[in-house]
C-alpha atoms as a printed R data frame, in Angstrom:
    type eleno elety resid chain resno      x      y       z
1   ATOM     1    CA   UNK     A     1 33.156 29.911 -11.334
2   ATOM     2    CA   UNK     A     2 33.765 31.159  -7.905
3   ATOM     3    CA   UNK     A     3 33.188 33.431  -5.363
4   ATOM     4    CA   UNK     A     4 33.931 36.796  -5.505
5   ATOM     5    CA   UNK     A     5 35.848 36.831  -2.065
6   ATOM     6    CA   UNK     A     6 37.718 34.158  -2.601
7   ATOM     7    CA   UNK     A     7 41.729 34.540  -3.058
8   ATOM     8    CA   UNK     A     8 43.627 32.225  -5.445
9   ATOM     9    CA   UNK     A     9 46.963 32.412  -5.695
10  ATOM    10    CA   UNK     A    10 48.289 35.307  -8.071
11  ATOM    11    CA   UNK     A    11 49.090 35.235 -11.588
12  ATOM    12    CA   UNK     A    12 51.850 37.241 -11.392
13  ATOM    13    CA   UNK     A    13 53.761 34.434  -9.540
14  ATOM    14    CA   UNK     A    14 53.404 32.055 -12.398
15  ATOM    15    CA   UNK     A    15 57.344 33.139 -13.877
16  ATOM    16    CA   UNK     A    16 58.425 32.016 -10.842
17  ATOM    17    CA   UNK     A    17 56.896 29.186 -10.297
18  ATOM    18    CA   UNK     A    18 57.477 27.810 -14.093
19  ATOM    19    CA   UNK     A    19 61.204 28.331 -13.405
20  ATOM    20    CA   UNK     A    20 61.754 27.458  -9.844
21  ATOM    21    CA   UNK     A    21 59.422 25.546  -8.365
22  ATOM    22    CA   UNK     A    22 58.305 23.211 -11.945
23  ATOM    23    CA   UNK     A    23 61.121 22.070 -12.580
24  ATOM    24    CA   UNK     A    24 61.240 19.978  -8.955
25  ATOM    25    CA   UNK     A    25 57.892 19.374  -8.790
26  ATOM    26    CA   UNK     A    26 58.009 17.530 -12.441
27  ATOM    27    CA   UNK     A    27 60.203 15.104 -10.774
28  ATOM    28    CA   UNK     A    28 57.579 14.255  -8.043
29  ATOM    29    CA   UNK     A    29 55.221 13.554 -10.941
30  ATOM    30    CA   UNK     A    30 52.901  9.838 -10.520
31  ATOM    31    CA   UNK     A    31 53.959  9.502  -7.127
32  ATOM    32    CA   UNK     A    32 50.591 10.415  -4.724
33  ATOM    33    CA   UNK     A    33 48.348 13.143  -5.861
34  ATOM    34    CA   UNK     A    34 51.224 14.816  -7.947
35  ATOM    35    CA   UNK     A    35 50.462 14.845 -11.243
36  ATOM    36    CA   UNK     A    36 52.115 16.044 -14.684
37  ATOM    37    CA   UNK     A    37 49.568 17.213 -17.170
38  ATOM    38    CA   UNK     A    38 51.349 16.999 -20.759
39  ATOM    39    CA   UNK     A    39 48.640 19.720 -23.036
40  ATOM    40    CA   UNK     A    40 49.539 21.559 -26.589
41  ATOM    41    CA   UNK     A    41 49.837 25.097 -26.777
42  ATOM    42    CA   UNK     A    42 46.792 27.004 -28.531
43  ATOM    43    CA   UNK     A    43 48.813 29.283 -30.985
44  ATOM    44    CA   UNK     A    44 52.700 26.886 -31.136
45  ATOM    45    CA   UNK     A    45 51.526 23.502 -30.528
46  ATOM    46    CA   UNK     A    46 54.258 23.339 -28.440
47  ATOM    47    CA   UNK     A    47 54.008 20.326 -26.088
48  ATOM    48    CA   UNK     A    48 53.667 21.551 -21.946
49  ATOM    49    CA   UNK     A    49 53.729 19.720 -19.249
50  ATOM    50    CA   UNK     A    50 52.545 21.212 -15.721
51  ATOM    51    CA   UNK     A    51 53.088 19.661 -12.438
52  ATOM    52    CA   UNK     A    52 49.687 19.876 -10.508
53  ATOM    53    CA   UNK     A    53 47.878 18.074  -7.875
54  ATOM    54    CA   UNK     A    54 44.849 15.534  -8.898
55  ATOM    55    CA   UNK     A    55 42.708 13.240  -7.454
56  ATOM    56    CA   UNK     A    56 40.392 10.427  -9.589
57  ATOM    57    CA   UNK     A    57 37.765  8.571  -8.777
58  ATOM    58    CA   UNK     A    58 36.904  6.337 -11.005
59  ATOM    59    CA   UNK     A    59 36.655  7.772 -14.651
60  ATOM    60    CA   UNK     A    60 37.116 11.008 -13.872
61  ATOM    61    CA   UNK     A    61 40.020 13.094 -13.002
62  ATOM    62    CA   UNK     A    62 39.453 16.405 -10.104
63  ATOM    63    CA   UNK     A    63 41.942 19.340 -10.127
64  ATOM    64    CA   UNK     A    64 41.784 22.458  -7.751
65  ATOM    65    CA   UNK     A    65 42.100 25.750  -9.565
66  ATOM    66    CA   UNK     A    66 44.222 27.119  -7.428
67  ATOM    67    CA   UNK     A    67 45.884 30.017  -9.536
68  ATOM    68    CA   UNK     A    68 42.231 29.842 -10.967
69  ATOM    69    CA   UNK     A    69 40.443 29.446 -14.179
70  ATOM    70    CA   UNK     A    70 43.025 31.846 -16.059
71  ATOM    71    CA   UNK     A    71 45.867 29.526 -16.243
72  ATOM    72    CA   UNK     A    72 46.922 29.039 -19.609
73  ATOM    73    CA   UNK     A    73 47.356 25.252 -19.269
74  ATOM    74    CA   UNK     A    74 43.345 24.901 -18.515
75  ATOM    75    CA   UNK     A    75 43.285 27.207 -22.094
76  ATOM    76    CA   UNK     A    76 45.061 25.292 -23.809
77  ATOM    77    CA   UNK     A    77 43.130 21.930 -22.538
78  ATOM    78    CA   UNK     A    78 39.538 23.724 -23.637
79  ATOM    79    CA   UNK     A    79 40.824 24.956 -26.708
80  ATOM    80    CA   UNK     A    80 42.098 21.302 -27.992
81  ATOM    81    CA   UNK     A    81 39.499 19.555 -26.042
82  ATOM    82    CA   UNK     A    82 42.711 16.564 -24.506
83  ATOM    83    CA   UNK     A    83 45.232 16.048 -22.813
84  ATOM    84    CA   UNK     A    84 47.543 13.291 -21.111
85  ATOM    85    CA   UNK     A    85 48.482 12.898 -17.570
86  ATOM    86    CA   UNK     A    86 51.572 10.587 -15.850
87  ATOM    87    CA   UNK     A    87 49.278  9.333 -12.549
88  ATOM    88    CA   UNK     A    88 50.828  6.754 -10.641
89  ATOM    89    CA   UNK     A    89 52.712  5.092 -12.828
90  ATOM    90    CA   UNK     A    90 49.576  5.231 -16.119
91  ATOM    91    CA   UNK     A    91 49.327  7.430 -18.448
92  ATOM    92    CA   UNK     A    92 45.424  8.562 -18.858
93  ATOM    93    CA   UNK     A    93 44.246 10.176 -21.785
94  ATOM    94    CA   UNK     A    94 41.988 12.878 -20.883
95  ATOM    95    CA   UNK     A    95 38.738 14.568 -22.676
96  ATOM    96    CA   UNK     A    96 37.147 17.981 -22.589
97  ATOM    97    CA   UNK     A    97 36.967 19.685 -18.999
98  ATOM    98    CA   UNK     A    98 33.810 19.952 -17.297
99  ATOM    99    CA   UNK     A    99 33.775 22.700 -14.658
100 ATOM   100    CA   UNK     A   100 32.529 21.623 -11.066
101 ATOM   101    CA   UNK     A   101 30.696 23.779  -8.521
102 ATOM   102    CA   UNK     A   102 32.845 25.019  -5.585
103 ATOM   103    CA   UNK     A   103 30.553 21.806  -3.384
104 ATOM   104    CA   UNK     A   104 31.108 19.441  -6.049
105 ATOM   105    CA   UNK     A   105 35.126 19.768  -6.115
106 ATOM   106    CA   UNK     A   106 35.385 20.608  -2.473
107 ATOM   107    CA   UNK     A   107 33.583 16.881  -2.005
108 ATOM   108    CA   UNK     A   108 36.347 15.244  -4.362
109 ATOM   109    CA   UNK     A   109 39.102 16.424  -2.310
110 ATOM   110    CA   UNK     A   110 41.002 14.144   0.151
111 ATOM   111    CA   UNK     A   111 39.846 15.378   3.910
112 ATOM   112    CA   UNK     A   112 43.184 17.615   4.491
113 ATOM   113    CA   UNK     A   113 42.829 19.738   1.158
114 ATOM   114    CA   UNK     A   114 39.264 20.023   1.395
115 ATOM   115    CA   UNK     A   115 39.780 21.089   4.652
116 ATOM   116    CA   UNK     A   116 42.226 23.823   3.836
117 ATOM   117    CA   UNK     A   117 40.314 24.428   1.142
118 ATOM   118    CA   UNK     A   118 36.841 25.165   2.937
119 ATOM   119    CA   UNK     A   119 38.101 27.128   5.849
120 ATOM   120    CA   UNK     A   120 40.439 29.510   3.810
121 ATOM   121    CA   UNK     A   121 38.529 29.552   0.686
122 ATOM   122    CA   UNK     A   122 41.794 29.877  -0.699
123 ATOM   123    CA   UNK     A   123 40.135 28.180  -3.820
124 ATOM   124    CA   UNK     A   124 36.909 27.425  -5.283
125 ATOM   125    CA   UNK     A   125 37.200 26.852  -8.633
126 ATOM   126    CA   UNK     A   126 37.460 23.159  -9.748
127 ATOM   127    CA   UNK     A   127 37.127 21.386 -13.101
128 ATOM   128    CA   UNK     A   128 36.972 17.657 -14.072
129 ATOM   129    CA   UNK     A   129 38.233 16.098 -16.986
130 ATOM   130    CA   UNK     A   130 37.225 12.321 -17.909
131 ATOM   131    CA   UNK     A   131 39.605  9.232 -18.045
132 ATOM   132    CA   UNK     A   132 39.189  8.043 -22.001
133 ATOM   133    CA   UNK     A   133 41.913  5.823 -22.430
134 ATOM   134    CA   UNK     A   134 44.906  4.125 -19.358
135 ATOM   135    CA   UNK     A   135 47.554  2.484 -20.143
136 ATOM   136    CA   UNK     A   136 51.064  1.473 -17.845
137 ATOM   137    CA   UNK     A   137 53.629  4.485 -18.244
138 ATOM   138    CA   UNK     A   138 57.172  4.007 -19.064
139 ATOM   139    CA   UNK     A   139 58.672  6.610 -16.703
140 ATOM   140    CA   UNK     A   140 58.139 10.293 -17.956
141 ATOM   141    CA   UNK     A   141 55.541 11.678 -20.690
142 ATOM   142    CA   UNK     A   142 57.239 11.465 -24.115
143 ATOM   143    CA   UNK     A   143 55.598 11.796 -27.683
144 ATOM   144    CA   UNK     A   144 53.628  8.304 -28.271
């Protein structure tokens, strides 16, 4: 998955951004594209939950790599094969990822990202997962 020239943002950051920037971006969570993406840890089992941005269309849920395809949420989601996302106001269970070429995700993107996106080629790595099961959400992701 993506170019070789292409710049996501670092790893490195990701300490940082779990502790400072997570913690208010959670509370955006179902409102617009922002997202929280409950998944189990591969090794604990531990249950995660990752603010991102996503964008559906119809059965099938888009999500920008933009760390890329290293992050240990997207591990975690190939290793188990699910996971559950808060997305205005439903909760959508989710099935295995597909990965997308950089054409196919840059064409699910709303016209501002994938404008960003295509003249910075700040990312180019995109997967899909599908919609299996929707149901209303109760306010945040808890255990079922």
């Amino acid at each position: 998955m993506g170019d070789a020239g292409t710049m996501p943002a670092p790893l490195s950051v990701t300490p940082y951004v779990n502790r400072f920037a997570n913690p208010v971006l959670r509370n955006l969570a179902g409102l617009g594209w922002f997202v929280a993406l409950e998944h189990a840890g591969r090794r604990t089992g531990k249950v995660h939950r990752t603010p991102l941005l996503a964008f559906r269309e119809g059965d099938a849920v888009t999500i920008a790599l933009t760390y890329g395809p290293e992050v240990q949420w997207l591990k975690n989601i190939r290793a188990s094969g699910r996971a559950r996302m808060l997305w205005r106001g439903r909760v959508l269970g989710l099935g295995a990822v597909r990965d997308l070429s950089t054409a196919e995700g840059l064409a699910r993107m709303p016209q501002p990202i994938r404008f960003v996106f295509d003249r910075t080629g700040f990312c180019t790595d995109f997967v899909e997962l599908p919609v299996l099961t929707e149901r209303p959400s109760n306010g945040p992701l808890a255990a079922d």
